[in-house]
N, CA, C and O atoms as CSV, one atom per row, in Angstrom:
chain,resi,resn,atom,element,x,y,z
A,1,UNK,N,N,120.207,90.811,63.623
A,1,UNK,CA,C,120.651,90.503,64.972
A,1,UNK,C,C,120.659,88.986,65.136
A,1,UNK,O,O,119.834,88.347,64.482
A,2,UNK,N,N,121.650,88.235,66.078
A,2,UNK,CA,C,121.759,87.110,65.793
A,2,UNK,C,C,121.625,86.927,67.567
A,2,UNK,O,O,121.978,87.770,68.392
A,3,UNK,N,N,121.034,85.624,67.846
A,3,UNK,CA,C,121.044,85.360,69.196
A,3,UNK,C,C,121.760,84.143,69.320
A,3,UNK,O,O,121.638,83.317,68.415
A,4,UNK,N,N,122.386,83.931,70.156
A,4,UNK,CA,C,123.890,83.123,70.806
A,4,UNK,C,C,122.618,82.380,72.226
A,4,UNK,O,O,122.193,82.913,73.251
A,5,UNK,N,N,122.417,81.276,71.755
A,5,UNK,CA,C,121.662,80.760,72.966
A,5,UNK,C,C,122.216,79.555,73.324
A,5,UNK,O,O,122.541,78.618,72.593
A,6,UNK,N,N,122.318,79.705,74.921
A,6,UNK,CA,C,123.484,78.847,75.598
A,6,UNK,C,C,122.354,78.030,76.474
A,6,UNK,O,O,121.956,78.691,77.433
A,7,UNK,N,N,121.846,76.924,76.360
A,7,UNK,CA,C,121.230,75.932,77.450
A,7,UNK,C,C,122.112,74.963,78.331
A,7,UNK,O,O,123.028,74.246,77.930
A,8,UNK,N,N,121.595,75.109,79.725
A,8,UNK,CA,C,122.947,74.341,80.599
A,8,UNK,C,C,121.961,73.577,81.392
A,8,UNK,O,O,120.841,74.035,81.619
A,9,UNK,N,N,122.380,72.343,81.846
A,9,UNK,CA,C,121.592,71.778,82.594
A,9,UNK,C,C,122.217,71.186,84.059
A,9,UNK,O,O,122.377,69.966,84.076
A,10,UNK,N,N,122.514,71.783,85.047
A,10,UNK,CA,C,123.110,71.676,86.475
A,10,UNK,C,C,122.793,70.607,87.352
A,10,UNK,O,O,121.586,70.589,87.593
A,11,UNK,N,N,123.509,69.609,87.981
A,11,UNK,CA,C,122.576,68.558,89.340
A,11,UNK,C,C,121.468,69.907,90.209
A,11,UNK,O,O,121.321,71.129,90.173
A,12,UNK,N,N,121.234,69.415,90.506
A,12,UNK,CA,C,120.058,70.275,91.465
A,12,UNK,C,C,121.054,70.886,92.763
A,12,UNK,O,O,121.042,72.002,93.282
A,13,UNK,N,N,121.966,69.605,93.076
A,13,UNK,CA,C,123.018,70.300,94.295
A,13,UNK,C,C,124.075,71.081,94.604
A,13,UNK,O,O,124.804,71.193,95.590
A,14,UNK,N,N,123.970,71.784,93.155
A,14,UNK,CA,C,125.576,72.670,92.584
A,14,UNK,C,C,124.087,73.753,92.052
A,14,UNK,O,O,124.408,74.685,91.315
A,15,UNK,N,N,123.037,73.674,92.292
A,15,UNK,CA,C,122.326,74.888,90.825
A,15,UNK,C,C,122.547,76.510,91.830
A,15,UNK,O,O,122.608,77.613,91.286
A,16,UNK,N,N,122.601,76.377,92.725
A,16,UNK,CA,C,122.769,77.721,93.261
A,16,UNK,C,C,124.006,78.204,92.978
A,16,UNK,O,O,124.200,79.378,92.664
A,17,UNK,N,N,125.013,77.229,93.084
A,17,UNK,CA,C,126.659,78.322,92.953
A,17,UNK,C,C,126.718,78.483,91.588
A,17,UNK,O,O,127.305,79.459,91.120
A,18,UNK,N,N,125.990,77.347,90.613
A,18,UNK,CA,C,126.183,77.606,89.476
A,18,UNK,C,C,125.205,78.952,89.295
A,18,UNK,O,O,125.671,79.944,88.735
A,19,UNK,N,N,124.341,78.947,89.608
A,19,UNK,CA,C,123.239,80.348,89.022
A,19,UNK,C,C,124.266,81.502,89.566
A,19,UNK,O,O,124.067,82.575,88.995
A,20,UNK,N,N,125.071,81.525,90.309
A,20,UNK,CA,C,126.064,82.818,90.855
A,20,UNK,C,C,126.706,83.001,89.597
A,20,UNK,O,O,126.504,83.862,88.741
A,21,UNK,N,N,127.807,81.710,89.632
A,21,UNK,CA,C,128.699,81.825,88.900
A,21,UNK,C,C,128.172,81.856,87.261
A,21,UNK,O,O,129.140,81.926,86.504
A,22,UNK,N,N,127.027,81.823,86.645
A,22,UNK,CA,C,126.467,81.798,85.698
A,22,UNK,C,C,126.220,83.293,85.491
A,22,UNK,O,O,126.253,83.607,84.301
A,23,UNK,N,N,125.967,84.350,86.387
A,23,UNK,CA,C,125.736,85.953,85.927
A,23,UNK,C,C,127.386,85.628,85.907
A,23,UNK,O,O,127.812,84.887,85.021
A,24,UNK,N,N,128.261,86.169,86.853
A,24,UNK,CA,C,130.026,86.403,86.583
A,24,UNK,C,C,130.549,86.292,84.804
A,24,UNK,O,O,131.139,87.118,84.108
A,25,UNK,N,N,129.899,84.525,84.402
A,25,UNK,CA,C,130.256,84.202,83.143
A,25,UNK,C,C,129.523,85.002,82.033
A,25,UNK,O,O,130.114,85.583,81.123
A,26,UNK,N,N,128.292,84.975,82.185
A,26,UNK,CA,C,127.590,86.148,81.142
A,26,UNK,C,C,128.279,87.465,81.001
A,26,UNK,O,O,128.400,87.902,79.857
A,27,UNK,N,N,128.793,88.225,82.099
A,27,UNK,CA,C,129.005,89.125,82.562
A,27,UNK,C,C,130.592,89.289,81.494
A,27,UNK,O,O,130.710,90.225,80.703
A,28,UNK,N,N,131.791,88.107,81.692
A,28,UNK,CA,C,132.633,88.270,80.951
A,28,UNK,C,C,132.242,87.927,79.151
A,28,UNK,O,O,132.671,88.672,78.270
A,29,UNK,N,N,131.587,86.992,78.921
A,29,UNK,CA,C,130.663,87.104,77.529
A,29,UNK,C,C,130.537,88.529,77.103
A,29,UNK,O,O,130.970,88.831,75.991
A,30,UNK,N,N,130.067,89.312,77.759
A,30,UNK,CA,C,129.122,90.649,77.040
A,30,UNK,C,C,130.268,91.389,76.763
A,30,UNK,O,O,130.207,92.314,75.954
A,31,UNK,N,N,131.472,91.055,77.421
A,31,UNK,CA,C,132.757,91.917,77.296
A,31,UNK,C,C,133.190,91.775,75.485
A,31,UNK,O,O,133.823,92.706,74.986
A,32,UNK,N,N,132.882,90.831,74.806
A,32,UNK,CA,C,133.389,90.803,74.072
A,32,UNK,C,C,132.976,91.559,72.734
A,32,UNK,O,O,131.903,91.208,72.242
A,33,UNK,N,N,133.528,92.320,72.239
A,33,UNK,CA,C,133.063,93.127,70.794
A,33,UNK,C,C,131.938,92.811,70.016
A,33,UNK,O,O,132.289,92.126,69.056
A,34,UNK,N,N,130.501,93.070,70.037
A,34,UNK,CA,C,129.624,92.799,69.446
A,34,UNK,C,C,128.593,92.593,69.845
A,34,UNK,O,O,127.502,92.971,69.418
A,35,UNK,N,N,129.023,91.544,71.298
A,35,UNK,CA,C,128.028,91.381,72.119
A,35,UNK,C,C,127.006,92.540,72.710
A,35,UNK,O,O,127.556,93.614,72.954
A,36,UNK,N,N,125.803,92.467,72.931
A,36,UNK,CA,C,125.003,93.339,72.885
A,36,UNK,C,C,124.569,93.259,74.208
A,36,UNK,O,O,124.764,94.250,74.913
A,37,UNK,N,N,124.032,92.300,74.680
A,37,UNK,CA,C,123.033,92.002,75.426
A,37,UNK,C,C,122.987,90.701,76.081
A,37,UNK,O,O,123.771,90.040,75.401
A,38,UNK,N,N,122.533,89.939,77.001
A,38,UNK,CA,C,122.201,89.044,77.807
A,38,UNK,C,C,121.065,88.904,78.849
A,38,UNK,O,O,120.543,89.656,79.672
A,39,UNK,N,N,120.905,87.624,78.461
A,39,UNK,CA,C,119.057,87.229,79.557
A,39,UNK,C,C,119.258,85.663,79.662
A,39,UNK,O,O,119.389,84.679,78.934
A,40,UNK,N,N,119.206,86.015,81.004
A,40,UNK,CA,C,119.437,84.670,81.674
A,40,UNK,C,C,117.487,84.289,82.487
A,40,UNK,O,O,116.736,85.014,83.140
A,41,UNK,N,N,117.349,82.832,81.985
A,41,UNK,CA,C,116.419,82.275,82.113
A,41,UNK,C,C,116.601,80.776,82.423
A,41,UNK,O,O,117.472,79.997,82.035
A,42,UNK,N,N,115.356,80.554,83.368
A,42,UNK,CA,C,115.135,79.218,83.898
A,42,UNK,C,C,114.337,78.333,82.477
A,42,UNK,O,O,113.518,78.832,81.705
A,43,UNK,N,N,114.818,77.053,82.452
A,43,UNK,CA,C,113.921,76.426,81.540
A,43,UNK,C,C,113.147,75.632,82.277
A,43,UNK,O,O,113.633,74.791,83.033
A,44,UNK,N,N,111.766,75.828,82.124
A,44,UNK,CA,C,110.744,74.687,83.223
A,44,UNK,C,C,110.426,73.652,82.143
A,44,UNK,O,O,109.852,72.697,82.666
A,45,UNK,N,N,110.593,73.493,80.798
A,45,UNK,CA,C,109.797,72.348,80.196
A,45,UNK,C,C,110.899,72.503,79.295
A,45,UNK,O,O,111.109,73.597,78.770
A,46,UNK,N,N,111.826,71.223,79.005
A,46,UNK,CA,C,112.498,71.291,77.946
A,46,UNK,C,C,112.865,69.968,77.971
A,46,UNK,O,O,112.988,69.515,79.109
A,47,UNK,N,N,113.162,68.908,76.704
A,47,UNK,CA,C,113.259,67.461,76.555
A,47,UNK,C,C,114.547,66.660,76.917
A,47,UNK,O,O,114.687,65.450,77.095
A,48,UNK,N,N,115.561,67.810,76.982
A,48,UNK,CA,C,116.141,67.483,77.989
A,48,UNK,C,C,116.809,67.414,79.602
A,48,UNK,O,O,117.763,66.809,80.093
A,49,UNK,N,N,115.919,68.237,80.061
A,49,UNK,CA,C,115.526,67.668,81.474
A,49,UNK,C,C,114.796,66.383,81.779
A,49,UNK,O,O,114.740,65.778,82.850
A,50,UNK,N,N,114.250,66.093,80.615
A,50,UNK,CA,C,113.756,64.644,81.343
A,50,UNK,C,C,114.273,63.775,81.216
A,50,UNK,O,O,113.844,62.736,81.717
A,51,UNK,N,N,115.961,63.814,80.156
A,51,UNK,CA,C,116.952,62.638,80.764
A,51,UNK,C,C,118.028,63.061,81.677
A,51,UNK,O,O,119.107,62.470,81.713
A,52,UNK,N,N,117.676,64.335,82.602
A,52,UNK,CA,C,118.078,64.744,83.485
A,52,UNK,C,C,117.140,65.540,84.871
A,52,UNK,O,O,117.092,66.690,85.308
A,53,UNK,N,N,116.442,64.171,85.253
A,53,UNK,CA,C,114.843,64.603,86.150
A,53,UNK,C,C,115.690,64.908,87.720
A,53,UNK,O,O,114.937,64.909,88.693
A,54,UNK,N,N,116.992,65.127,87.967
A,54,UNK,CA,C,117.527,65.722,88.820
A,54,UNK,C,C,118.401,66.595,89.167
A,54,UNK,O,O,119.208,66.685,90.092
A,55,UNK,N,N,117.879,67.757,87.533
A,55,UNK,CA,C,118.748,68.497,86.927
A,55,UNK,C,C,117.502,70.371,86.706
A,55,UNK,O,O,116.435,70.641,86.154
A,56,UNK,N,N,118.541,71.135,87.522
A,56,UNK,CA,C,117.898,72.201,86.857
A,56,UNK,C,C,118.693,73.214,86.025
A,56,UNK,O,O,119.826,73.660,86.206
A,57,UNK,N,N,117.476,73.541,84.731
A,57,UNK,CA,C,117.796,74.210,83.591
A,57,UNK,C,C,117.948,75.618,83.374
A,57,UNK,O,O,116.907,76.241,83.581
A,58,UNK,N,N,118.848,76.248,83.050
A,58,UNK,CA,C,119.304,78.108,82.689
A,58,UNK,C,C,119.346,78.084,80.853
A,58,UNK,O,O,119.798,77.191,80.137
A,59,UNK,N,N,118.806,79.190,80.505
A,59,UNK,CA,C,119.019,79.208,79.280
A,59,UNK,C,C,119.623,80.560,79.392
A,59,UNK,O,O,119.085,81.372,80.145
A,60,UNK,N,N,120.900,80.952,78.587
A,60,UNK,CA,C,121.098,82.546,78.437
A,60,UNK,C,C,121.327,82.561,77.019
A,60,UNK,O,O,122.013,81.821,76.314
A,61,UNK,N,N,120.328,83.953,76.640
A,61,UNK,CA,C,120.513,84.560,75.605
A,61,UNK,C,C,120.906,85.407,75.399
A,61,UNK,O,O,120.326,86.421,75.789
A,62,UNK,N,N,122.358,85.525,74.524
A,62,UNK,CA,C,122.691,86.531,73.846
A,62,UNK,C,C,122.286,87.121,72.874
A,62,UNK,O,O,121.568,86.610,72.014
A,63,UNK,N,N,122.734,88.402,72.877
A,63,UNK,CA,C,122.308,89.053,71.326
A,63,UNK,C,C,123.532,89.846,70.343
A,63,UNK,O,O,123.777,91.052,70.315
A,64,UNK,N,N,123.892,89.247,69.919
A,64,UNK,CA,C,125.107,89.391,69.202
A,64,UNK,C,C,124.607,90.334,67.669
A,64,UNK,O,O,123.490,90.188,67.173
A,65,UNK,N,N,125.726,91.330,67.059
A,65,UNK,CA,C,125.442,92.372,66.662
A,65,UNK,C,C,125.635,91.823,64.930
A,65,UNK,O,O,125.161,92.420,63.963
A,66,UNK,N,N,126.377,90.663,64.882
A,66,UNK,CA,C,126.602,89.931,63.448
A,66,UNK,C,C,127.436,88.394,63.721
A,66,UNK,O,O,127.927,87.685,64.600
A,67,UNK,N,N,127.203,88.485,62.404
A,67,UNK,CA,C,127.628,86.661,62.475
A,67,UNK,C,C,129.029,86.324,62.603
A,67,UNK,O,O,129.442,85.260,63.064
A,68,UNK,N,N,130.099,87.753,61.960
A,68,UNK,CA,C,131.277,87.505,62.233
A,68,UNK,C,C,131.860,88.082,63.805
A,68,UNK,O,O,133.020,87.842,64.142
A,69,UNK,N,N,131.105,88.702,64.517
A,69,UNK,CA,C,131.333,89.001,65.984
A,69,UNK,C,C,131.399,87.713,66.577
A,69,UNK,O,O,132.458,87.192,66.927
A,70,UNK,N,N,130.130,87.126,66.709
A,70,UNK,CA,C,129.758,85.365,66.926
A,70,UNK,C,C,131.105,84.776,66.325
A,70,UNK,O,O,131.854,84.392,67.223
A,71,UNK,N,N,131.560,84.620,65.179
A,71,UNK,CA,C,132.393,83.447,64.483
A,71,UNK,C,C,133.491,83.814,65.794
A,71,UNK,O,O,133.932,82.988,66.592
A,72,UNK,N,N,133.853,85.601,65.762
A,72,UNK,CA,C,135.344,85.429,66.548
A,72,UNK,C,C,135.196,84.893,67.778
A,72,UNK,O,O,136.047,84.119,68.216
A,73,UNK,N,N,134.079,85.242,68.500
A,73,UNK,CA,C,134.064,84.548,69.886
A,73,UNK,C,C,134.119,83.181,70.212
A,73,UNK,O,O,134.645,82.805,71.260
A,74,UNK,N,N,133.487,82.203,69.181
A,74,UNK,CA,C,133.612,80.969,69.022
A,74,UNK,C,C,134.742,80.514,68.834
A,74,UNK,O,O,135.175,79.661,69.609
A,75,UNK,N,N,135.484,80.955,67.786
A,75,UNK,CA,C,136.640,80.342,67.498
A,75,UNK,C,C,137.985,80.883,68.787
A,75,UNK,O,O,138.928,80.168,69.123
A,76,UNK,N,N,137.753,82.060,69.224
A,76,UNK,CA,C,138.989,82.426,69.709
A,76,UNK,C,C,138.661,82.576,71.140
A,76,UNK,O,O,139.573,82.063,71.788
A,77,UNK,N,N,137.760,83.052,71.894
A,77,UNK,CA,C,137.303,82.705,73.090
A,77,UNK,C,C,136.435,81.559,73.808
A,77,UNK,O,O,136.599,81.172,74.965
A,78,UNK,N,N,135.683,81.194,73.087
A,78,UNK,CA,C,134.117,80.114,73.496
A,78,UNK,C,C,135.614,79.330,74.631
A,78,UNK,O,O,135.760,79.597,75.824
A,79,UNK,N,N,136.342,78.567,73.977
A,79,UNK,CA,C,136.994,77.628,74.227
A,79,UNK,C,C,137.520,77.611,75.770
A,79,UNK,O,O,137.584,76.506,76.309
A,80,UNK,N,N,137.735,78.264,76.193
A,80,UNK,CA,C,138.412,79.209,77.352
A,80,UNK,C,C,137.641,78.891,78.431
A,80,UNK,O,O,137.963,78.097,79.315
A,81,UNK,N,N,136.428,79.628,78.350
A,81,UNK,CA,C,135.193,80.223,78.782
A,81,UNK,C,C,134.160,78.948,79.082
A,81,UNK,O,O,133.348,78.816,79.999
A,82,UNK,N,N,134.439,78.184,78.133
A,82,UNK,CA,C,133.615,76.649,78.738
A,82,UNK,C,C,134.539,76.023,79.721
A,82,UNK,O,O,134.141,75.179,80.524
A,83,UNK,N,N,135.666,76.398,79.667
A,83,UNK,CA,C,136.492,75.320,80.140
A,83,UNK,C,C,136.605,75.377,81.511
A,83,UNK,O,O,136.891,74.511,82.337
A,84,UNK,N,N,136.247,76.915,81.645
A,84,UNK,CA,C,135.964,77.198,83.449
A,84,UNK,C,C,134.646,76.790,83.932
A,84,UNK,O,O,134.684,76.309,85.065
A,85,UNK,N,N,133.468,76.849,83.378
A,85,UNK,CA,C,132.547,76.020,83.688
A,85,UNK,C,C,132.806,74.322,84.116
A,85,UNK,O,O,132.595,73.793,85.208
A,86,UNK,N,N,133.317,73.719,82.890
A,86,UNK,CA,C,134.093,71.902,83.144
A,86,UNK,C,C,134.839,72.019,84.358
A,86,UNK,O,O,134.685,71.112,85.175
A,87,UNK,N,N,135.592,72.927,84.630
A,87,UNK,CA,C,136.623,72.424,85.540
A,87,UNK,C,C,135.788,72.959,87.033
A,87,UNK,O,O,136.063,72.396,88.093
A,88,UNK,N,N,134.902,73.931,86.990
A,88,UNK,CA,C,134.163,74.105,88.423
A,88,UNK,C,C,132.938,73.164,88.541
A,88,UNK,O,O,132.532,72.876,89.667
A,89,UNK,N,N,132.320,72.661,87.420
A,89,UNK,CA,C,131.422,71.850,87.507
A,89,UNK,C,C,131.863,70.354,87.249
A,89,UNK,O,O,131.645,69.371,87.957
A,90,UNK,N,N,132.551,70.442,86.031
A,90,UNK,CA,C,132.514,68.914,85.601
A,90,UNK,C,C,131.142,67.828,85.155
A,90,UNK,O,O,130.303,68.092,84.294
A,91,UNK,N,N,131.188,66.732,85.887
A,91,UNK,CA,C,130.112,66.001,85.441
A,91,UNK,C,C,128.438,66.543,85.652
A,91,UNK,O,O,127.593,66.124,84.862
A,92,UNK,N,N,128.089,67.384,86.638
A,92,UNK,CA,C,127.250,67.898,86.643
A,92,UNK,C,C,126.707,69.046,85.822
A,92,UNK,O,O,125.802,69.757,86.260
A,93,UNK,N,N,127.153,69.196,84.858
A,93,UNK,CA,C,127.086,70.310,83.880
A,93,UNK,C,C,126.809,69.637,82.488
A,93,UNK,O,O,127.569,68.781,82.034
A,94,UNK,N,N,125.738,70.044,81.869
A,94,UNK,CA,C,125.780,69.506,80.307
A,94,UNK,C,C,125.244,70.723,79.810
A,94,UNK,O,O,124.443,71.437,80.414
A,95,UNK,N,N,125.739,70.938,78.632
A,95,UNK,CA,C,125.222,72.387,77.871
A,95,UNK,C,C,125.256,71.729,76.651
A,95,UNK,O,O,125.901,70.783,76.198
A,96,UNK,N,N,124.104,72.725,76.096
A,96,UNK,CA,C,123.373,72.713,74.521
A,96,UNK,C,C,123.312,73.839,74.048
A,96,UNK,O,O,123.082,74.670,74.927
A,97,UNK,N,N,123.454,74.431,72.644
A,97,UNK,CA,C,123.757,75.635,71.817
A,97,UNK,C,C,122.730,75.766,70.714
A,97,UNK,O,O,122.352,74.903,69.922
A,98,UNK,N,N,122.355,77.046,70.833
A,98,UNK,CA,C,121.620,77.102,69.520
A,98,UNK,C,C,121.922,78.463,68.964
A,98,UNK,O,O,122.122,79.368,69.774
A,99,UNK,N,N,121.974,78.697,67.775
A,99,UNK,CA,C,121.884,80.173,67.276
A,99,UNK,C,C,120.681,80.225,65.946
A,99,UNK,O,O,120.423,79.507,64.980
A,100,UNK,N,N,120.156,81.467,66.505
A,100,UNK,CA,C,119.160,81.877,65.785
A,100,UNK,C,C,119.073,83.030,65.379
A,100,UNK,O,O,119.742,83.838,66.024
A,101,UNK,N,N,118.226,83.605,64.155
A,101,UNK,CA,C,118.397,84.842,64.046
A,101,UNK,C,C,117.055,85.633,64.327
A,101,UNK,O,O,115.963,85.077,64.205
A,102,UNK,N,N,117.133,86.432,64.557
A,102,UNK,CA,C,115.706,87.773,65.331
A,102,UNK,C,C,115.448,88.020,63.372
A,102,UNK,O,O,116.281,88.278,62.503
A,103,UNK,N,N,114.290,87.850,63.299
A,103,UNK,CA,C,113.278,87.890,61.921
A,103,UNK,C,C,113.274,89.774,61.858
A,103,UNK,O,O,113.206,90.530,62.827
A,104,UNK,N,N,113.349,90.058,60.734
A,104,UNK,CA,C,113.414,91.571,60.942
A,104,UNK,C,C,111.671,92.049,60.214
A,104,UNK,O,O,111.312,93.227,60.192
């Protein structure tokens, strides 16, 4: 199992419409073939909030079913799907990516 972990970091004065509009976007994520699962979480201690000390943090984790489910979404959707975030947020929005895999 592979986890798709999305860190976003919001101004403090957009974090509510963004936390709305942040389930909607998960919500079209899970649509996609493979996708399993989603958990959306606050980050209270993370290193970059503190070059953003007027910024609050969401982490969502996916759980994606293989690595080539992940590759297609990246390559053929991710692109899309951020781009509605940029254009409703813009400068107040910075996101960070990680993928990891669940240890069996």
């Amino acid at each position: 199992m592979i986890i798709y972990e999305v860190n976003c970091l919001v101004d403090n004065d957009v974090a509510g419409e963004f936390r709305v509009w942040l389930k909607t976007h998960a919500d079209e994520v899970l649509a996609t073939d493979g996708f399993i699962s989603a958990e959306i979480l606050t980050l209270v201690d993370d290193e970059h909030l503190v070059d953003r000390p007027y910024s609050k943090g969401f982490s969502i984790r996916y759980r994606v079913k293989d690595q080539s489910s992940l590759d297609h979404y990246l390559a053929h959707l991710a692109p899309a799907l951020r781009q509605e975030g940029v254009d409703r947020f813009g400068g107040q929005l910075s996101a960070y990516r990680r993928i990891l895999l669940e240890e069996q």
